[in-house]
N, C-alpha and C positions, 0 to 999 in steps of 0.2 A: 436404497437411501443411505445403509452404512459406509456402503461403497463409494457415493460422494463425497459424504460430511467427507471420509479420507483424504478423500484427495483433495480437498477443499484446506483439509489443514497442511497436508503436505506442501500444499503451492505455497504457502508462506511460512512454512517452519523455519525456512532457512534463510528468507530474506535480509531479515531484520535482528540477525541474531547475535551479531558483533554491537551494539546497541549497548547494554549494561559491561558489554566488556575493552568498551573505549579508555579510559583510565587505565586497565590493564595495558593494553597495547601501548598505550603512550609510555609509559615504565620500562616494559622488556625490549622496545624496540627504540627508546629513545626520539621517540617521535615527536611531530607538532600533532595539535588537536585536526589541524586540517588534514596532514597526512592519513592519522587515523580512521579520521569522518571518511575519506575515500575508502574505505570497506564497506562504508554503508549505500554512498554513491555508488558507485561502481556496478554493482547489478539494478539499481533503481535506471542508471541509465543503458543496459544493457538493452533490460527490457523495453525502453522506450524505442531502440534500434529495431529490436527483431518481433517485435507484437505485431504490427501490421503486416505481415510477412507469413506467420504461422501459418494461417486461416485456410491459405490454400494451401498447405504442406497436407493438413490435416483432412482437405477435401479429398486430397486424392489416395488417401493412404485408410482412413478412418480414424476415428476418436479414437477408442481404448489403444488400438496401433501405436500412436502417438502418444496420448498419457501417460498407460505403461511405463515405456522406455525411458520416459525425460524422467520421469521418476527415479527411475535406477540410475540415470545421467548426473543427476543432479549430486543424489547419495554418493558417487563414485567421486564426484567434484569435491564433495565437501571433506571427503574422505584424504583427497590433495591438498588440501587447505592446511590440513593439521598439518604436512612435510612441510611447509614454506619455511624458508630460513632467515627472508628478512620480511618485513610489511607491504614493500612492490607484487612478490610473489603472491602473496595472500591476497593480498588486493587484485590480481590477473588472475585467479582462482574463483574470486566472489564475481567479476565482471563475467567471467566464462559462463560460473552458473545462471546470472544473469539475461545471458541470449535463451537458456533452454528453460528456463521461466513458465513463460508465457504456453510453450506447450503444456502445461498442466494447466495453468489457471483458467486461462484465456478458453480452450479446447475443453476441461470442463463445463463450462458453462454452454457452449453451445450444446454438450452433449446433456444438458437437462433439457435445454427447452427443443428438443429433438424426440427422444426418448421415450419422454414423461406424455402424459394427456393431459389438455390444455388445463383441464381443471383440478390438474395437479402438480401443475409447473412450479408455481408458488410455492406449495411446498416443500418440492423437494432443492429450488433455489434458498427457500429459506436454511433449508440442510446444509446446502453447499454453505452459505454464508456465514451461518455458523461457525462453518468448519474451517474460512479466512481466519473468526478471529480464534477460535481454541488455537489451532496453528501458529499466527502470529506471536501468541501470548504466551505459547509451549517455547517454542525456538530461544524467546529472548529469555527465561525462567529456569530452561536446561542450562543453556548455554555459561549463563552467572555462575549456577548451582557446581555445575561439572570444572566450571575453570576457576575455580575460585576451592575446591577440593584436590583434585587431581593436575592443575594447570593448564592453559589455554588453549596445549595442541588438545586435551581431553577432551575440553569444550564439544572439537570439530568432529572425532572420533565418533563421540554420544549421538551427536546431531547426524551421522551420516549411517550409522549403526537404525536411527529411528527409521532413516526419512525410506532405506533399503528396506527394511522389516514392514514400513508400510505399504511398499510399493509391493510386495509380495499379498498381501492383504487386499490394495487393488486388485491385480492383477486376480484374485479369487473371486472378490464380492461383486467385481463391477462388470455386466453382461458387455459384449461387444455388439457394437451400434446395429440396429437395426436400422433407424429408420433414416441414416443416411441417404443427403439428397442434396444435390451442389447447388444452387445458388445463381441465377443470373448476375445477381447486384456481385457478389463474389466475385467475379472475376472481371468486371469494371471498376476495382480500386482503382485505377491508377487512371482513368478517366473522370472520375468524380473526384477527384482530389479538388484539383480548378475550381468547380464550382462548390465546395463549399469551402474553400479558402476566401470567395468573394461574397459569404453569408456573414456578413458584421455577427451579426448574433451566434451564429454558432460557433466562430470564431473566440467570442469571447467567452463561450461556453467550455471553451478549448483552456483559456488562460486562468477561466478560475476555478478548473479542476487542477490544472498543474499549479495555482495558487493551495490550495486548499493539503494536498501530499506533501508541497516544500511545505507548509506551515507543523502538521505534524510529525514530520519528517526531523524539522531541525529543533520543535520542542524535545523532541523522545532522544535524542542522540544528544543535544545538547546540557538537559536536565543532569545527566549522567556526571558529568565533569563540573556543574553545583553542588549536587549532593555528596562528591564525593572529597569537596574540599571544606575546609572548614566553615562554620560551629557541627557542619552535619558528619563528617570523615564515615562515610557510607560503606560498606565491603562491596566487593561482587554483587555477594550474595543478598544485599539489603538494595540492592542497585535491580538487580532482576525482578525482585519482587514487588518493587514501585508500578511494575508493569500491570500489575491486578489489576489496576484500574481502568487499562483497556476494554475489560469484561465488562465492569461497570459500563464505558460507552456502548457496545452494543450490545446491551438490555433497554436500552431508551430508544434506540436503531430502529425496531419496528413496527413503533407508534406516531415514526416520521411518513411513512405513507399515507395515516391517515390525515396528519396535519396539513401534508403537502395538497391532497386531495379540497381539503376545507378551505386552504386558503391561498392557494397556490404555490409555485415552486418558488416564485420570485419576491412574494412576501417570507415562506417559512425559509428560505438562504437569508435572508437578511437578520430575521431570526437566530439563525442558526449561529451566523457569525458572532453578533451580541451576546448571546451565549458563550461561545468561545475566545472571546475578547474577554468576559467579566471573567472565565476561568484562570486566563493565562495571567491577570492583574494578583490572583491570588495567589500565585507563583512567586508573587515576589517576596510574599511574608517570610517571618525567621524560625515560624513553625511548622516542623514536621507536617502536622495534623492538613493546617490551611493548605499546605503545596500539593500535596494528594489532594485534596478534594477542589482544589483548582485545575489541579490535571485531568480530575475525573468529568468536570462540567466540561474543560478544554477540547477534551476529545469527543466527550457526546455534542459536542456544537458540529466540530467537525466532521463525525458519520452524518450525522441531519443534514449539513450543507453537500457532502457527496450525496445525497439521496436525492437534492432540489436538484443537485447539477444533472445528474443521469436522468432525471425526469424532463429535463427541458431538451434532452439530445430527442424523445419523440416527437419533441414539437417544432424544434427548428432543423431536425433531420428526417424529412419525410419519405425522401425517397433515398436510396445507394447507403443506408443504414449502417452496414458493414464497413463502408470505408470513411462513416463519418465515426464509428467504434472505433475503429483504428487509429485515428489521428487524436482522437481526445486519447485513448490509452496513451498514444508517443508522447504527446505534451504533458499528458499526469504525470510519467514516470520521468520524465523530462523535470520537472520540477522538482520530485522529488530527489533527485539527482545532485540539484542545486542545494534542493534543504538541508544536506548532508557536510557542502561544503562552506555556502557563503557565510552562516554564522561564524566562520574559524575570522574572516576580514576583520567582525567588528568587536572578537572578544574580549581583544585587548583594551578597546575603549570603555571597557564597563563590563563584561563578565556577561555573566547570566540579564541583568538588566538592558545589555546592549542585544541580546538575544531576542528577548521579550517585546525590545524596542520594536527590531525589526521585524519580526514576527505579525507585530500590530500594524507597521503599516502599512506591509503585504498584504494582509486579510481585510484592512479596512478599505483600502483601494482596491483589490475585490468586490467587494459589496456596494463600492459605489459603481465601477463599473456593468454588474450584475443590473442595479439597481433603474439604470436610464438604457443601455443598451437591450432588456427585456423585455422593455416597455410593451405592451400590446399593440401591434400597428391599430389606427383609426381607421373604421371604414364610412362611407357616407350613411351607412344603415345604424352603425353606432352613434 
């Protein structure tokens, strides 16, 4: 179980961890907000490349095989990140780590529900998930702390020094697979592709998960370069710790199964967005106090809406499962790709409120299209 939570944090320690240190970058490297934002893009679209792809790397080699190493991959990447000497470099550094991603994330989770027995998947999924967000929320938290102390190659040093020491820790706690077993539907990706491209619904099950990653995507990268301008002139280090609030959304994370269950997927997304619409409204106040706890509702809207969306891929992906995970991971991280970059278009038109803007009517036109394209087909029995 410890073994997971690990690797669970490890897969996104490093994601997101240029995040509170956008503002920096823009200073030392003379940057635009957009060029910046490409740090954060950069591996979001990496992954969206090479996830569909892993799956059988890792059938034919085993999990831990593969976890393992990416983990040490990764650390060794980030560890180049800190030599870059202008922002391209660093940025072809964060996309590299990027493609080797997904073998940790992606390849742990199969290796729970493989492993584990059935009547304790759940928990030790709940371990792993956990251990997405300690991860997530460690990365961006170090990252502040460390560059904002020691300066920004230290940041990379710290973060690559963790993600090695953890991968040593895997590589101890976490048994190698047993109960590896390859998959029919596995190695018909690329025949099932077709037909669920021509599934309207799951299709757009596809656009409003990568709706949902762009939205938090370019709130959390975005925020950064509000707080850090005036009335608020934020540091690093007051920039990374806005992240706490991520913690706050996944403690509300998994009482969305029950909600989902009570009243369905396509009622509690709709939910979830209004949720997340009322948070990111409070984003626009001139107090400290309101913006956090806008953020905090903002992103617990946003776990609840990823939990409708990955509920409805059992219902409109019945059968080739695998390769309908696959194309919604490319289109999530696909968007979140986007999230990193298209706010820089409109921030010249209004700042942070031109961010918010769009943000809302990304998410809202999600929810409408969630809304009629979910619909339950009619049958003459109904």
């Amino acid at each position: 179980m410890v073994g997971v939570c690990l690797a669970g944090a490890l897969a996104f320690l490093n994601l997101h961890a240029t995040q509170p240190l956008l503002p920096f970058l823009c200073h030392v490297f003379h940057a635009t907000k957009a060029s910046a934002g490409m740090t954060v893009s950069a591996p979001a679209l990496a992954i969206a490349l090479s996830a569909p792809f892993i799956g059988a790397i890792a059938d034919c080699l085993g999990r831990k095989r593969i976890i393992v190493p990416s983990i040490f991959g990764v650390g060794m990447l980030t560890f180049m990140a800190a030599t870059s000497s202008t922002l391209i470099d660093l940025t072809v550094w964060r996309f590299i780590q990027g493609l080797i991603l997904p073998a940790v994330f992606a390849i742990s989770m199969t290796y729970v529900t493989e492993e584990w027995k059935k009547s304790e998947v759940g928990s030790a999924m709940a371990m792993y998930v956990s251990g997405n967000v300690l991860g997530g929320f460690s990365g961006r938290f170090i990252s502040g702390i460390a560059a904002d102390t020691f300066g920004w190659r230290m940041a990379f040093v710290t973060l690559g020094v963790c993600t090695v020491v953890g991968g040593m820790l895997v590589w101890w706690l976490l048994p190698a697979s047993r109960q590896l077993r390859q998959r029919d539907e596995d190695t018909q990706v690329l025949s099932a592709l077709p037909q669920h491209l021509k599934n309207s619904k799951l299709v757009i099950t596809f656009i409003v998960g990568a709706t949902l990653l762009f939205s938090i995507v370019a709130v959390f990268t975005y925020i950064n370069y509000h707080l850090a301008a005036p009335p608020f002139m934020f540091s690093t280090v007051g920039l990374s710790t806005v992240f706490v609030v991520y913690l706050f959304g996944a403690m509300v994370t998994p009482f969305a199964g029950k909600l989902i269950d009570k009243i369905g997927f396509r009622r509690a997304y709709a939910m979830a967005v209004a949720l997340s619409l009322a948070g990111l409204l409070l984003t626009l106040s001139q107090q400290i106090e309101m913006i956090v706890v806008g953020l905090a509702v903002f992103c617990s809207g946003i776990f609840v809406g990823q939990s409708s969306t990955t509920s409805s891929l059992r219902v409109f992906a019945p059968h080739n499962r695998s390769a309908a995970a696959g194309l919604y991971v490319c289109l999530y991280y696909l968007g979140g790709s986007l999230g990193g970059y298209l706010p820089s278009l409109v921030w010249d038109l209004g700042q942070w409120k031109a961010c918010v803007m769009l943000v809302a009517v990304v998410l809202f036109a999600s929810v409408v299209f969630a809304w009629f394209f979910w619909k339950p087909a009619r049958t003459a029995a109904g």
